[in-house]
Structures are given as C-alpha cells and as structure tokens.
N, C-alpha and C positions, 0 to 999 in steps of 0.2 A: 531268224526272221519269222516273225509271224505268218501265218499261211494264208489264217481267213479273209484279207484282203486282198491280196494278189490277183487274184480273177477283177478286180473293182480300179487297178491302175491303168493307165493310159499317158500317154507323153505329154507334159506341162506347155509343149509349144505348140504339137499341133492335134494333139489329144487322139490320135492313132494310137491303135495297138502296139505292146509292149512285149517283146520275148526276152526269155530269159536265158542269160551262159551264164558260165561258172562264178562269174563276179561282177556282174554287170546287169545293167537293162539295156537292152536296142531297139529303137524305134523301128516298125516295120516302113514307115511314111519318110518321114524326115531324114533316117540313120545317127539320130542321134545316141549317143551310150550315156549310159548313168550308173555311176558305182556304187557298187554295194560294200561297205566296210563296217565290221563288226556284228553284222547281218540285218543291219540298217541301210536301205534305200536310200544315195542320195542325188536329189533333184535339183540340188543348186548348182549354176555355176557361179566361177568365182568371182567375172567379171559383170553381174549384174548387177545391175543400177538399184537394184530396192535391198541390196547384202549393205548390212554396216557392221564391216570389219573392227569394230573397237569393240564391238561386246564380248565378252568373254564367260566363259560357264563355270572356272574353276574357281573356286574359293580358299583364301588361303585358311591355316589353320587359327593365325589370328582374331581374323573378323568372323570365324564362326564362334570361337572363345566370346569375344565381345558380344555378338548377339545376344547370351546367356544376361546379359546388364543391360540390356537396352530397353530403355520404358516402351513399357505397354504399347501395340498401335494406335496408330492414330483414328481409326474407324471400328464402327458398328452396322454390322445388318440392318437395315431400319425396322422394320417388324420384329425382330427377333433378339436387339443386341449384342448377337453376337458376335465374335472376333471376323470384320470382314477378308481376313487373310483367309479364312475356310471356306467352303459354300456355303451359298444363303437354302435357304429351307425351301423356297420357289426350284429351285435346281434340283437338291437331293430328293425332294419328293417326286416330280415330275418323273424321275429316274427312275425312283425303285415302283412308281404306278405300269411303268414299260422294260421292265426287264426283259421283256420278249424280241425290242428291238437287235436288227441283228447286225446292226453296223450304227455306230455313232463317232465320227470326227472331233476330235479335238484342238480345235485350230488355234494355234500360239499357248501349249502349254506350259514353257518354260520346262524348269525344272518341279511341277507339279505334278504328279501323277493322281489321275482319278480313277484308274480300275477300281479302286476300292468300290466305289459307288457305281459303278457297269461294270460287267466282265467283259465286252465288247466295244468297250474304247479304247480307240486307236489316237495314241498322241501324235502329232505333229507339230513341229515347230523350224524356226530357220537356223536354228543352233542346234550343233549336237548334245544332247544330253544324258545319262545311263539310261534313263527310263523310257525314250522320244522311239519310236517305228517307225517315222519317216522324216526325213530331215526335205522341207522344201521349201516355197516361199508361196504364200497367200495371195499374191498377185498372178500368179500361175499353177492353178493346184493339180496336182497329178491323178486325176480321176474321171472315169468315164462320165459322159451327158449322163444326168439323174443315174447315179450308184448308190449315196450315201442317204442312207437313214434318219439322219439326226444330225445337226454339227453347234458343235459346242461354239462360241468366238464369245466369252468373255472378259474384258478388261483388255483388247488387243486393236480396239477401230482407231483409238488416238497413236496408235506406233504407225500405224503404216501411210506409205508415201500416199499412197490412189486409193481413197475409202471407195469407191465408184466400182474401182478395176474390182478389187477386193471381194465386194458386196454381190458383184455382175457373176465372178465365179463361184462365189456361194450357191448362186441361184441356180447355174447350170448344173454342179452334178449333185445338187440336194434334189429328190428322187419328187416325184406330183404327190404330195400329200406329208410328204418329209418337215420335222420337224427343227427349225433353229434358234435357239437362244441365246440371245445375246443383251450383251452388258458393255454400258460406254459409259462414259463421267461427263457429267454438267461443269461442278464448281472445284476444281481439284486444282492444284499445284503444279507445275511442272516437273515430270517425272521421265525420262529419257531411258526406255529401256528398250530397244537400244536408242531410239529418240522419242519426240514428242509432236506431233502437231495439229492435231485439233480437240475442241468440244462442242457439247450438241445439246441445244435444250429439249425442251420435249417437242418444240415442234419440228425440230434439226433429226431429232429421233426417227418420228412418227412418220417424215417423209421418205427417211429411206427405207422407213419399214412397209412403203405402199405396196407395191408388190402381193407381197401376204397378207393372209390373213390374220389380224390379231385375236391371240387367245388369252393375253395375261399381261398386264403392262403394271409398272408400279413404280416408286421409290426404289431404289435397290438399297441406298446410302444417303443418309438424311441432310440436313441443315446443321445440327448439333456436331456429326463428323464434319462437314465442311468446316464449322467455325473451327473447332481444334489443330484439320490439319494446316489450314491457311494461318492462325494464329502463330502456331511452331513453328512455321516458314519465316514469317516477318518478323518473330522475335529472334531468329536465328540471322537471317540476314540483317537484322539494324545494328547486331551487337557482333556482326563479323568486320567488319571494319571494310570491306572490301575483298576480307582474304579465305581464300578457301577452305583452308584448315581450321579456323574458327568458327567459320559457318557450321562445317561438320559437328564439331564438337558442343555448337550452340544446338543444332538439332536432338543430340543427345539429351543435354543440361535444359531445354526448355520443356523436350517431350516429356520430362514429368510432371510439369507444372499443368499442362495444356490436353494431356490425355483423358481426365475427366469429362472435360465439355464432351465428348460423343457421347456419354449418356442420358443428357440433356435431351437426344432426340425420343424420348418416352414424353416427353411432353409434347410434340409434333403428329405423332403417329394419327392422333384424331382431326390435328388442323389442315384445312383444304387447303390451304396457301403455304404448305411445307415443301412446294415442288419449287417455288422461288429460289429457293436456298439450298436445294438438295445437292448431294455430294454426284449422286451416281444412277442412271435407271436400269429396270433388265425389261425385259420382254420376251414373250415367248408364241412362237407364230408358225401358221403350217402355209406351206406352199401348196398352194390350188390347184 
C-alpha cells in the first residue's frame, strides 16, 4: 500500500479519523472497519445502493484476442485527432506544467493507469483493479475536508447514480485553490459501465461547474466523432433484428465502414457552431 496518502484518509461516512491494525481501517467516530486486501484500502461495502454488482474487471483470453481485429475507435480528440481512448493534450500538458503537485486523485480510473503522466496519482475506483490504491465509491470519498491537490473525474459523471452527491464531495476534500478536471459527454450512445444515465450540454456543464473558477473549457470530442459513433450504433441496431448477438457483431462489421467520419472533425475545429454537435467537453477549474 502506498504511504503517501495515508495521512490524507478519513472515514467515507462520517469523515473522522482513520487508525490503522494489521488489516484494516477503524473509524475513531463511528467504529467502523475497512479492509485492507492485497494492500489496497477497501471502502465499500457490499450492501450499498450506488455498488453495481454485474460489472466485472476480468477479461477473458478471447475477447482480448478479438480486440487485436476490432476496427479502429470510434473517436478523436478534437484539437488533436487523436485516439480519444488516450488523454487529450488539455490533460497531459496541464500535468507535466505541475509536476510539483503533491497529491492528485483519480476518480473512476478503471483499469487505466496514469502514473505514467504524474508520479503522484493516486487511482481510485469502485472495482478492484491490479493498478487501483483505493477501491471506494465516489458518492462517499474517503478523504479529509480539503486534502487533495488535484482530482482527475474524467469520462465517469454519466455512470454515477447522484451527479450532485458526487460533485458536492469533489468539492469538499479538493484543497482552496486545488485543481479539477473534468470531462462529461454531450451526444454519445449509451454506454453502461457499469450503467449509464445522464448527459449535459454546455449549459448542463457550466452549471455545475459554478462553483469554480473556470480556467479552460472546450470541445473535448467533436461533431465528426458524434456522427460515427451514433452512426455504428444505428447501423448495428437496424441490422440486429432485435437480438443481441447481432447487434455485437454489427457493431464489429459496421465500425469499419463508419470509423472514418471522426476525422471529418478537422473541418469543425474552426466553426463556432461545432458545440451543437459535439461528442464530449473537458474543463478545467480551481476551487476559490
């Protein structure tokens, strides 16, 4: 288990101090324990209402074989082009400009690890993963009032139940002057990981970003990735009959016809009216 954070947790319920035995956390307040396994922290429990038990983190040997064949994604950066499965350039730069930060959050990484790009990110997520250092839930984050430096939350406002609750404890232990970047979708498909339920245009954005202060807002993911991934959608669903094993395989057999259009948004990148249509926005904002 990582050390440099330890001084910076606190209990998810009632956010008192945290000691530590041989395999565990204990609430000095509440008495509550939280195990530690594999020397990862965990802060879930099992019977809570925002855990959805169907997700799963293992991948068979098949479907990572298959990857290997699966056309191109479906998105681009909008500025940049490039493969939006990576960071956009708004993110990796802002990082290596603050390498001095000394704590940065990474809220709902999956199975994505960004050390590469901070030495002082700390993943979090509500599954356990090889690479995660805290396993919790986003609606109850385990950190003291204002601890964190930095908190990553991109591509994760449309999975959670209470974007409000969510956003409410962002604010509490992101530190007075701490920075957050965050990335939600406009025009996107439905994506269930482990579900799906909302989207936000820029003005659904902008309001919950009052709070802060804005430093950088933009496109993240343009109009040209919208049309392709929604295209693939609908040509997969008209030619699945109804049945799920088609659609999959329509998703496969269409994504290569339909992956082109996201570079269509190089024609965009100059028009003012490319927010109509856009896939995705980030922003980036300091707390006052």
């Amino acid at each position: 288990m990582k050390s440099s954070f330890l001084s910076l947790l606190a209990c998810p319920s009632c956010h008192s101090k945290l000691f530590l035995k041989e395999d565990c956390f204990s609430c000095f307040h509440c008495h509550r324990g939280y195990l530690i396994k594999n020397s990862v922290p965990f802060f879930i429990e099992e019977h809570s209402k925002n855990v959805v038990h169907s997700h799963r983190s293992d991948t068979s040997l098949v479907k990572k074989m298959a990857k290997i064949f699966l056309p191109p994604h479906h998105s681009v950066y909008f500025q940049t082009l490039t493969n939006s499965h990576g960071e956009g350039r708004e993110l990796t730069t802002f990082l290596k400009k603050h390498h001095q930060l000394p704590f940065i959050l990474n809220i709902g990484s999956l199975s994505k690890d960004l050390t590469s790009l901070h030495p002082k990110i700390i993943n979090l997520d509500i599954i356990y993963y090889s690479h995660i250092d805290i396993v919790a839930d986003a609606h109850q984050l385990p950190f003291r009032d204002e601890s964190v430096d930095m908190i990553l939350f991109k591509n994760v406002l449309e999975h959670v139940r209470n974007p409000l609750q969510v956003l409410s404890e962002i604010f509490r232990v992101l530190k007075k002057g701490g920075f957050l970047y965050m990335k939600a979708p406009f025009l996107q498909p439905y994506h269930a990981v482990p579900d799906d339920y909302q989207r936000y245009t820029v003005s659904g954005f902008k309001e919950l970003m009052k709070p802060y202060e804005e430093l950088e807002f933009g496109i993240s993911v343009g109009p040209g990735s919208s049309l392709s991934w929604i295209l693939r959608e609908y040509l997969a669903i008209a030619t699945s009959l109804g049945n799920q094993k088609f659609y999959h395989l329509g998703l496969y057999f269409w994504g290569w016809f339909t992956f082109w259009l996201k570079y269509t948004d190089i024609f965009f990148r100059s028009n003012r009216l490319a927010d109509r249509l856009a896939s995705a926005w980030y922003g980036l904002y300091r707390k006052p």
